[in-house]
N, C-alpha and C positions, 0 to 999 in steps of 0.2 A: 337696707340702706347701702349703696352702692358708694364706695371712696373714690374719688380722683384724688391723680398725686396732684394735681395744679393747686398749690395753695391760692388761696382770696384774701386772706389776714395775716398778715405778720408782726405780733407783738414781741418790741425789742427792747429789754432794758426798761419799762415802762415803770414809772416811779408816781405815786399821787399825795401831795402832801396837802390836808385843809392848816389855817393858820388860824391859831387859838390868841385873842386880842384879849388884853385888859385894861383896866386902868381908867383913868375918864380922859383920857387923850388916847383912849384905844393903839396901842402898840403893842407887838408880836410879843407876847410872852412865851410860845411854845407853838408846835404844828403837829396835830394828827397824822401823822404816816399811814395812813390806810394800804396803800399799795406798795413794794416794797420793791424795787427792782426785779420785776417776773419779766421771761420770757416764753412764748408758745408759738406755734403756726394752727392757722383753721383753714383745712385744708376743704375742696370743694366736694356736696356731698356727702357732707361728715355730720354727725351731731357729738359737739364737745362738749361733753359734763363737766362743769364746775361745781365744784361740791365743798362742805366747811360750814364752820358753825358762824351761828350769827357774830357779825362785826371781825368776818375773815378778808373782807375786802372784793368779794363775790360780784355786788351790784356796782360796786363802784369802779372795777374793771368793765360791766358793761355798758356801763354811764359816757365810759373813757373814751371806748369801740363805736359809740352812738357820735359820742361826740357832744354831749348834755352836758355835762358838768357846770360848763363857764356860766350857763345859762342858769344853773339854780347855787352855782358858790364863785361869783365873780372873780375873787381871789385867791382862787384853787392855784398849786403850783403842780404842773408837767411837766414830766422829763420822759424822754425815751421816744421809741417812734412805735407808731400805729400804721403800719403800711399796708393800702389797701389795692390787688394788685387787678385788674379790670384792663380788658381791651388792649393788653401788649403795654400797657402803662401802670407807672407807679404813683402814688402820691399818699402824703405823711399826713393822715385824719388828724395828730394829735394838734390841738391847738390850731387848727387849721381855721380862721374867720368864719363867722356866720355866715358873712355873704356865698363865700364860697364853698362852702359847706352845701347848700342848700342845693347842690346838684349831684350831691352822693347821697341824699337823703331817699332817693326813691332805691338805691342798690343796699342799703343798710338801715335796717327799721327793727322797730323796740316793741316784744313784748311785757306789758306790764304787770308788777305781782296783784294789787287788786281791781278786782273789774269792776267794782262799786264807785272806790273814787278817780280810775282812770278813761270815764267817758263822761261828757259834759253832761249834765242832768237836762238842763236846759233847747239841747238838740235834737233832733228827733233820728234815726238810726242814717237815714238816707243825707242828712247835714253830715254827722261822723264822719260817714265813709267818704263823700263827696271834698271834703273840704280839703285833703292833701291831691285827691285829685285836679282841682283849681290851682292849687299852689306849683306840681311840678308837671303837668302834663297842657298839651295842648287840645285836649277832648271837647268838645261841644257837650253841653246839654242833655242829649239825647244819647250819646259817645258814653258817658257818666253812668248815669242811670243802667244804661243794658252794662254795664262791666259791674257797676256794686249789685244788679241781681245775679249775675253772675259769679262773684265771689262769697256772697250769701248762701245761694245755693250750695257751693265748695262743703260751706262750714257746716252747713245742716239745717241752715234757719230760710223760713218759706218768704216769698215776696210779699205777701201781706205785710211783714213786721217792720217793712221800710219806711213807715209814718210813725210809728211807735217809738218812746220814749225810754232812757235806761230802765229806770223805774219799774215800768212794766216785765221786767223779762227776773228771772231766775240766774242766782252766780254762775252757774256752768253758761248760760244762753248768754251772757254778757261779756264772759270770756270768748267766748266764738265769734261776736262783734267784736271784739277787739284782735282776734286772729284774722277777721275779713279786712278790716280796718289795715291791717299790716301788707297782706295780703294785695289788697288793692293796686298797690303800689309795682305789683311784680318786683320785688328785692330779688337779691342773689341771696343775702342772709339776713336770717331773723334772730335775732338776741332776746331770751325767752328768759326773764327775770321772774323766778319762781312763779309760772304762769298759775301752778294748780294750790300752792301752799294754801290757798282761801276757801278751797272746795271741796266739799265731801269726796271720802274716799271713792267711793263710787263712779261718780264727777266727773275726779280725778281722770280714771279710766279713758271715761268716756275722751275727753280733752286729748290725753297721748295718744290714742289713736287716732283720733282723727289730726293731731300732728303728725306723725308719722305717715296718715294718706296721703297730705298735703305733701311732705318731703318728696316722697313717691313720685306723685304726680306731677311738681313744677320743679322738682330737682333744685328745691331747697336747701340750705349749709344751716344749720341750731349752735348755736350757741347757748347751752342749756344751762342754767344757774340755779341750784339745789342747794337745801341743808341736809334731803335724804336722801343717801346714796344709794339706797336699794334702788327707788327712783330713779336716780339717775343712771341705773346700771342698767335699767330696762329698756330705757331710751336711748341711750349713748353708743358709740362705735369708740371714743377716747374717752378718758376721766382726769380729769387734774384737780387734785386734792390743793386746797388752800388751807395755810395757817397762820393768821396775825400777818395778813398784807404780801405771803412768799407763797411760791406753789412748792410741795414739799415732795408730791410723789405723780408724774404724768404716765400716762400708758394704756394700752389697751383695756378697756372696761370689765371685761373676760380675767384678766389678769393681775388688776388690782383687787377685784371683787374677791375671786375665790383661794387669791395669796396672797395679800398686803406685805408689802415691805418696810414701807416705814412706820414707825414705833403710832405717829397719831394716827395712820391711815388704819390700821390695827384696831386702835381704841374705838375710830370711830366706825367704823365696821362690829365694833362686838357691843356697841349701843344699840345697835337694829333689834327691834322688838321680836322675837321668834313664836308663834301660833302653835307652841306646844309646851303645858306645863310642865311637862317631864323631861325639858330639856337641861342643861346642868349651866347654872348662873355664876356657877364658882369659877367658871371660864372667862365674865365679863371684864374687861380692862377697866379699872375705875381709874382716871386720873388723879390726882393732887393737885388741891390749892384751883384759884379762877385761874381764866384765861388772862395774861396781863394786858394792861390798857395800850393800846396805840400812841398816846402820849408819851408813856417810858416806858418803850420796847426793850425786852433782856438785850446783853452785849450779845456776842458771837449768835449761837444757835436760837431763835426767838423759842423753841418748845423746849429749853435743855431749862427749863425750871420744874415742868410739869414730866420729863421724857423717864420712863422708867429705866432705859438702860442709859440713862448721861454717863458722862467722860468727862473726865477735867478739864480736857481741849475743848467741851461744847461752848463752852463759856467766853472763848477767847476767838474763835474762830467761826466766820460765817460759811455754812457748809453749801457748796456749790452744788446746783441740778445738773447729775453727772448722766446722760447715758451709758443704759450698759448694753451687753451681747443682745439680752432678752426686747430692746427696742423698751422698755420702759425704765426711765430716767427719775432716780432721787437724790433728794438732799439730805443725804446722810450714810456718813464715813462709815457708821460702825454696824452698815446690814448687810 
């Protein structure tokens, strides 16, 4: 995986608040903070590991980047910029109208975490793929057809299976429809929302690499969305660890992987199951206490309730993502 410095994404300040109604005249009691004021670049070329435990705010930064959200929480609140940089021009994805929208949709496409309920049952393979084709291209018919056996082929599935129905195919073979499906499109970048979390280990396998052909060959940008960081360490060129809506530790995947800096990135690195019983578990980071709710986030530091080395200051002070000398950037004072 070859890097350009040209960034394609620039996440600025990006803030996502759902708003929690009650009452029988439905009024704002409280807002879910999912996202927390993070910043990042995805640069061209790259695959960025997003990594963090469930309800870290992972898919909902990719929802943000897609540009989904309004369309399944109408009353979602954005702030910040999503700046998408194309063709010597800028322009702010976030909140950006459907209308207009609808013509960066062929340079920014989504893969889905399950490949069961993310293709119409009712379709048959060649409807799938065809059907963003009608929406953003001006293809014929014939035009269509030869470009999805085309991307079919890409993915590893034969021309026959273009009458055929989700149904009919295997989780690994309907993830692959859904990677041609993205595909199709010719993107600049793919946003890969825990693609394999549904598939056997094995599966697995097989799906990352032919991700990574795919990179290879059409000089695709990933946006890789993970709860396993072994995972994502395998596929990644950057990692940015999320915690409760904040990115807490960015950098080279090489270098968070085999030195963690920050105190969770640590913990969750030493939860990786290891294939040897004679390894020594008295090393593992157990936390304290849950994860707190998004509704009432801690003051200052959001991990300084669960953080084994807290400070009196974590409480009071929100700890900034500092770059250091090493090129990899954390939030937090005391590593």
């Amino acid at each position: 995986m070859s890097i350009n410095s040209k960034s394609l994404i620039t996440v600025k300040n990006l803030e996502v608040a759902f708003p929690v109604y009650g009452g029988i005249l439905r009024y704002k009691v409280a807002e879910v903070r999912a996202v927390d004021n993070i910043s990042f670049t995805l640069y061209q070329g790259e695959t960025l590991g997003l990594v963090g435990e469930s309800g870290s705010g992972k898919t909902t930064v990719g929802r943000a980047i897609a540009n989904l959200l309004r369309t399944t929480s109408p009353d979602v609140q954005l702030r910040g910029n999503i700046l998408l940089h194309r063709n010597g021009t800028t322009v702010d994805l976030n909140g950006l109208p459907r209308r207009n929208m609808q013509s960066y949709r062929s340079v920014v496409q989504m893969m889905f975490q399950d490949p069961y309920s993310s293709l119409n049952p009712r379709m048959t393979v060649q409807e799938i793929l065809e059907r963003p084709l009608k929406l953003q291209t001006h293809l014929n018919r014939l035009e269509r057809t030869k470009r999805i056996l085309q991307v079919l082929d890409s993915v590893g599935l034969q021309a026959d299976t273009i009458g055929r129905y989700p149904h009919e195919f295997s989780g690994g073979q309907r993830q692959r429809i859904g990677i041609a499906r993205a595909l199709a499109m010719r993107p600049k970048i793919i946003i890969a929302d825990e693609p394999v979390s549904a598939l056997d280990v094995s599966v697995q396998a097989q799906v990352i690499n032919l991700m990574e052909e795919l990179q290879a060959a059409y000089g695709l940008t990933y946006l890789f969305i993970a709860h396993d960081i072994s995972l994502v360490y395998h596929i990644s060129d950057r990692i940015a660890v999320m915690y409760l809506g904040n990115i807490v530790e960015l950098g080279k995947s090489s270098s968070i992987y085999q030195d963690p800096q920050h105190p969770y990135t640590r913990a969750l690195l030493s939860a990786v199951p290891k294939p040897d019983p004679q390894s020594d578990r008295s090393r593992r980071i157990c936390l304290k206490g849950d994860v707190p709710t998004p509704l009432n986030k801690p003051t200052g530091c959001s991990f300084h309730s669960r953080c084994p080395i807290a400070q009196s200051d974590c409480s009071v002070h929100v700890p900034d993502l500092i770059r250091r000398k090493d090129g990899r950037s954390i939030a937090c004072p005391h590593t």
